[in-house]
N, C-alpha and C positions, 0 to 999 in steps of 0.2 A: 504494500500500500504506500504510497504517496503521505509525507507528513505535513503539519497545518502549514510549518514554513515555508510549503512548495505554494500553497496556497496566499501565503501574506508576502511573498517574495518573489516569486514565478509564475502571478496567476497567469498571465498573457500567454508561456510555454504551456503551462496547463494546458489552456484552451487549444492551443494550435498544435498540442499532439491528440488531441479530442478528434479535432478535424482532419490530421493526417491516420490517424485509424478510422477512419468514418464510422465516428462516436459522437457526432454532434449532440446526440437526442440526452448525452450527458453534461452538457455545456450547463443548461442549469442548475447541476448540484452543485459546481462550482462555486456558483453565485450564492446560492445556497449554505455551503459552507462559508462562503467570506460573510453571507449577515449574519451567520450563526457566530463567527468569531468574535465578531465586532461587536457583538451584544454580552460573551461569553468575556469578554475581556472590558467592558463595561466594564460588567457584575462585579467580577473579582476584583477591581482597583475600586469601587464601594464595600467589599467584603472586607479587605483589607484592612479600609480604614474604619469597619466599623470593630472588627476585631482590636485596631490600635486604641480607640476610645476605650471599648471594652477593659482594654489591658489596664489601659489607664486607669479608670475608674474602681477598678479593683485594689490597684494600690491605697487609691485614696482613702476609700473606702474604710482599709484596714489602721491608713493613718488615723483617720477619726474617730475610730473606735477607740485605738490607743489613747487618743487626747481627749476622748470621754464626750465627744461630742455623736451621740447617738442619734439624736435627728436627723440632725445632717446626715450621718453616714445611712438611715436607712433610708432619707430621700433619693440619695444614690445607686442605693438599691433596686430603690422603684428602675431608674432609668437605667439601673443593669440588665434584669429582667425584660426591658422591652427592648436592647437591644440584641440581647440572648433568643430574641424568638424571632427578631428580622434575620439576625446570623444564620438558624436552623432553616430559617425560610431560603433564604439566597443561598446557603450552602446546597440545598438539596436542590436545586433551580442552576445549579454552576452543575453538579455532576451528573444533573439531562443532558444540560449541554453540553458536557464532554464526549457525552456518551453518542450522543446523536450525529457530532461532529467526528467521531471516530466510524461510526457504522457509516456517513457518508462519503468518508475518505477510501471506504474499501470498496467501496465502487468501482475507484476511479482507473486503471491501469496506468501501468509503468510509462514513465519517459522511452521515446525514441534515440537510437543510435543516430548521427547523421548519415552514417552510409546508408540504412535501413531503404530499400524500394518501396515508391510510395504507389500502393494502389489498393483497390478494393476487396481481393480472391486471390487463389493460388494463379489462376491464370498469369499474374504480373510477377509471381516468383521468379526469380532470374540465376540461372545456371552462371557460376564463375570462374570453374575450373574442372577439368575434367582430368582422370589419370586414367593409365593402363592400357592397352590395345584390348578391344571388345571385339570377340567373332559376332558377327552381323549377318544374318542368314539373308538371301542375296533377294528376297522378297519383302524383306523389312528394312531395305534401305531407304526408301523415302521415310517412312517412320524414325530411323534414326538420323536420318536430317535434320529432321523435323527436332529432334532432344540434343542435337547440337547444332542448333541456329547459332549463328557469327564465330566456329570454332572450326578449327580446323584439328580435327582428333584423328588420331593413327588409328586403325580400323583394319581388321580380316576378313572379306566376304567370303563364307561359304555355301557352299551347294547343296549341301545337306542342311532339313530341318532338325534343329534342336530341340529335344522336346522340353515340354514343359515342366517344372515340379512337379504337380498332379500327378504327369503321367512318370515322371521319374521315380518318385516313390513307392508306388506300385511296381514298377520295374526291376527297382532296386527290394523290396520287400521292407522295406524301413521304416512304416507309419501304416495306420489302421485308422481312418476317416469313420467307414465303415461299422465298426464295431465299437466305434465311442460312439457313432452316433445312438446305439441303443444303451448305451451306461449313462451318458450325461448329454444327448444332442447336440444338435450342430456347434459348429466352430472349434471342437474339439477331437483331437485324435489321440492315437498312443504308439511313442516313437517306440522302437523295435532293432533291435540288436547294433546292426554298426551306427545308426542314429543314436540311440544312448550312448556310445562310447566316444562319439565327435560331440554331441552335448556337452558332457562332464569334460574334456579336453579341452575344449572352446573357455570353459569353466576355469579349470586350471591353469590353461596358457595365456587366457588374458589377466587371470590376477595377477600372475607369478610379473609378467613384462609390464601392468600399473607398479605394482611394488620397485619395481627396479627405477621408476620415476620419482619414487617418495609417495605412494600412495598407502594408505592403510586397509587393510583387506575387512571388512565387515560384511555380517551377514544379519540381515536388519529383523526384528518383529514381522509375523506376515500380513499382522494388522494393527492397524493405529486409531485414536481417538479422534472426533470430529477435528477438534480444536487444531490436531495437526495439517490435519485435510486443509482446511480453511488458509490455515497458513499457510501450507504451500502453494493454493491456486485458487482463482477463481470458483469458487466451492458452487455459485450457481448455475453456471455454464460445466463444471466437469460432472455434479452428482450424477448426472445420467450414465456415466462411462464405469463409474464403482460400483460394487456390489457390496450393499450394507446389511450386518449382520442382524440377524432378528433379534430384538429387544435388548441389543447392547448399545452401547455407543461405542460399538468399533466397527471397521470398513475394512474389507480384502486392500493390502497395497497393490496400488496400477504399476507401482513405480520404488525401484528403492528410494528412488533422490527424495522422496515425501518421510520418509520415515527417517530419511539420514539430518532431515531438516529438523525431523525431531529429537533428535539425539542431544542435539545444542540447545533447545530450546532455555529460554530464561535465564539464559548464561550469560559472564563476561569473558571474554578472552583477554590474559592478563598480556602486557608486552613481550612481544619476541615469539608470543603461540602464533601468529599467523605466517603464512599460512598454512592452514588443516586439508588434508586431501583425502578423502576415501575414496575407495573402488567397493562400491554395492552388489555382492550376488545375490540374486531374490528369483524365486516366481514372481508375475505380476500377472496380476488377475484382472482383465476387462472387460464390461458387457457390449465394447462393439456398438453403443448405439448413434444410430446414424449410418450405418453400413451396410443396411438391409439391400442386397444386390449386386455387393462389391465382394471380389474373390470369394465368391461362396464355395468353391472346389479347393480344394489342397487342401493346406495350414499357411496360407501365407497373412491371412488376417485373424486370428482364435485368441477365444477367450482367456485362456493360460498360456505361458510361454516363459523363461526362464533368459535374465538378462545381465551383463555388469554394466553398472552407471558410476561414472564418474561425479564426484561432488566435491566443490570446494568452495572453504569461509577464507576472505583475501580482504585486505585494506581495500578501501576505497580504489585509489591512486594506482594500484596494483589490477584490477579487476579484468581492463580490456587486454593486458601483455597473458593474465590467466584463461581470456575467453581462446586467445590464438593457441595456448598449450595445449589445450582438451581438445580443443581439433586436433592440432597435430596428432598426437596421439590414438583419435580414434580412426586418423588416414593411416597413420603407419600400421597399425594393426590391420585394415586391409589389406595396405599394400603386402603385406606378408605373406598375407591368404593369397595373393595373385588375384584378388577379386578389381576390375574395373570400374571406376566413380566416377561420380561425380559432387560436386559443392556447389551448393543454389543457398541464395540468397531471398530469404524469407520475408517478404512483400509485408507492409504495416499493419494491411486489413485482413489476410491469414495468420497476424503471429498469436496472437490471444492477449489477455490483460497482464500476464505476470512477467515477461519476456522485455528488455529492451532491444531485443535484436538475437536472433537465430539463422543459426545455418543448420542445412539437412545435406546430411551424405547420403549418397541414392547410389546403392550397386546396380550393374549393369546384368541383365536379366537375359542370355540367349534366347531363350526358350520364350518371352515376353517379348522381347525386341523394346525391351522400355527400361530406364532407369527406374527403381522403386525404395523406398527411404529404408534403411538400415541403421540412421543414426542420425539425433537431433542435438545439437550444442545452443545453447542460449544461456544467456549471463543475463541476469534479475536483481542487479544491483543492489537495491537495501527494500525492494519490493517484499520477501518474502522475512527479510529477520527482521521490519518492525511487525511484519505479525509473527512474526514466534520470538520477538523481544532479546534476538541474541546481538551481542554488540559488543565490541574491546575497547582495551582503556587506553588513549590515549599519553603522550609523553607530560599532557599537562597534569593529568590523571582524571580529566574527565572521559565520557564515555560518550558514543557513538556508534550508531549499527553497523554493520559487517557487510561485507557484498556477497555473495552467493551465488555460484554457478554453476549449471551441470551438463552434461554432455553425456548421450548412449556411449560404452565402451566397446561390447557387441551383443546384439540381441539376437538371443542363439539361433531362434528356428529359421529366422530370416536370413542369418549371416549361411546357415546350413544350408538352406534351401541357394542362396549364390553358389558358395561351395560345388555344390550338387549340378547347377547350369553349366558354371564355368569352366566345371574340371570334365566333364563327359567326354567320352573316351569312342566316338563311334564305330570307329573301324577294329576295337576290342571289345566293345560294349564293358566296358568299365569307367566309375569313377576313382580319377586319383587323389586322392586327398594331399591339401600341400604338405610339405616337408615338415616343416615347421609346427608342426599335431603328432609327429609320428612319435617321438618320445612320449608323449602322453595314451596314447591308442596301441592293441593288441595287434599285432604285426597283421591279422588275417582280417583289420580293420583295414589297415595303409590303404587298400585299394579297395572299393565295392562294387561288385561283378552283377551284371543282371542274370537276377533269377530264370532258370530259364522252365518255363511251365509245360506240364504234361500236357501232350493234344488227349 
């Protein structure tokens, strides 16, 4: 959330990031909060001073007593009393208005990066860099045109169709759509043999190489309390995506970075702790909604899925050199995989309210003939630790909120399912899995051969 300062110092940015997320229809809470300020800060400079009379008159009070003059002292009395019940009055009329001025700060979404691309949908998302050579099946070349307008990307056409996930899977014998769908329904499957074993290695090899960066390996709660929810995101635009437990006040995590946010919560960070870096392993649990029609076949959009998320608490002044780190890191972990990207640059009116600015890495998909997101990095400034009140102490020894920023590390079934396109083997009919998993995987893993079924 945005603090009253942004409002009694910034309102004009306020606004004209209002309008650059076309968020107008919020311009007037703005207003809104400035009259509530300026009424709220009235109050209190009459609170103040009725408190100082207060003070006052209690001295005296006691002086008069000592000097035997009892009249007087309980004529002062009188005027204690009434001012002890304006005080109870305005005090309880100060912490509406606090309260109210706080509920409508959380409205408001984050400030804009200047690079951020200004437009209304994903459509103005804009591709910024692309890596790798992608085999290109030689029918999907206007389509891959089309996914690198103004680039000029080193590319293999082949002649052969690649096939898809879907059908890879079943080829490969690795996942069961099928047979979750009668355990738990759609958007669920159950990975099977050499998938389990590149899962849990995906697991391993990406901690093991966060650590190696200075990250800390956590394995977070699989559920958290509203209060965390709230702080980490817009809680009324995501509820529909969590799955909330029955008559508790906990929610399945979508995301480790929500619960890593909780970790800190109501904290200081004393000098010289920053920065804190975790690498989060979790299931994350989503209901998908909004998706009704999109990849309903495979696993490439389901409800469960098992991920590492980068998260880090950074100075202020430090924040945009740590947004460029977690990317890096979550390219060089493709690039390892030999899987092909690309980095798009996340348009104002697609990023959401908690985000100043996101990028999404999208592997290259043979089998799709499309890039598809693998990995989101966005840096949330002090958005997300004034609502979970974590903040470090400064050299003067006051305190100030913390920046916050997270980035997917890899999000197994997706990064699998690249894996599975990229490495296909047609003229063996096997997939090779890169080098760099083999110490982690069962030698009779290294490579997965299509099953070949009885006529």
């Amino acid at each position: 959330m945005l603090g009253i300062e942004d409002i009694r110092q910034r309102k004009e940015a306020v606004i004209e990031t209002l309008k650059k997320r076309y968020l107008e229809e919020l311009i007037p809470v703005v207003e809104e909060i400035e009259k509530l300020d300026t009424e709220w800060r009235q109050l209190l400079k009459e609170l103040n001073g009725l408190r100082a009379e207060r003070n006052k008159i209690s001295k005296e009070i006691g002086k008069l007593f000592k000097e035997g003059k009892r009249d007087a002292a309980e004529e002062l009395k009188k005027r204690a009393k009434e001012l002890d019940e304006r005080i109870e009055e305005l005090e309880k009329r100060e912490a509406e208005l606090k309260k109210t001025i706080e509920e409508k700060l959380r409205l408001l979404p984050n400030f804009l990066h200047p690079a951020v691309v200004i437009g209304p949908d994903d459509s103005y998302n804009k591709p910024i860099k692309f890596w790798g050579k992608p085999r290109v099946w030689k029918k999907y070349i206007d389509q891959f045109k089309e996914e690198t307008d103004g680039f000029d990307v080193e590319h293999e056409v082949i002649d052969w169709q690649p096939p898809h996930h879907y059908d890879l899977i079943e080829m490969l014998d690795v996942a069961d759509t099928e047979r979750a769908g009668k355990t738990s329904g759609s958007r669920f499957y159950y990975e099977k043999k050499a998938l389990v074993f590149l899962d849990l290695a995906l697991a391993r090899w990406g901690l093991e190489e966060l650590m190696k960066k200075g990250f800390e390996p956590i394995i977070p709660p699989y559920m958290m309390r509203r209060r965390v929810e709230e702080a980490a995101t817009y809680f009324t635009d995501f509820e529909d995506v969590i799955y909330k437990i029955e008559g508790e006040d906990l929610y399945l995590i979508p995301t480790a970075e929500h619960a890593i946010l909780g970790y800190h919560m109501d904290e200081i960070f004393e000098i010289g702790e920053l920065p804190k870096r975790y690498a989060g392993w979790s299931p994350c649990f989503r209901k998908e909604a909004g998706s009704h029609g999109k990849d309903t076949k495979g696993i490439f959009r389901v409800h469960q899925f098992h991920k590492i998320e980068q998260f880090s608490y950074v100075y202020p002044e430090d924040s945009w050199r740590e947004f460029e780190f977690l990317q890096s890191n979550a390219e060089e972990l493709l690039q390892k995989l030999e899987i092909p990207y690309r980095v798009v640059e996340i348009s104002s009116g697609d990023l959401g309210m908690v985000a100043a600015r996101k990028h999404d890495i999208e592997a290259w998909y043979p089998g799709q003939g499309r890039y598809r997101e693998v990995v989101s990095c966005s840096n949330c400034l002090a958005w997300q630790a004034r609502r979970a009140n974590i903040r470090y102490r400064r050299k003067d020894g006051k305190t100030d909120y913390v920046h916050t920023l997270n980035s997917t590390a890899l999000a197994s079934q997706r990064v699998m399912l690249a894996i599975l396109e990229n490495h296909y083997d047609p003229e063996n009919e096997v997939v090779r899995i890169p080098k760099v998993l083999h110490p982690y995987l069962p030698k009779e893993y290294r490579e997965i051969p299509v099953v070949k079924k009885a006529k």
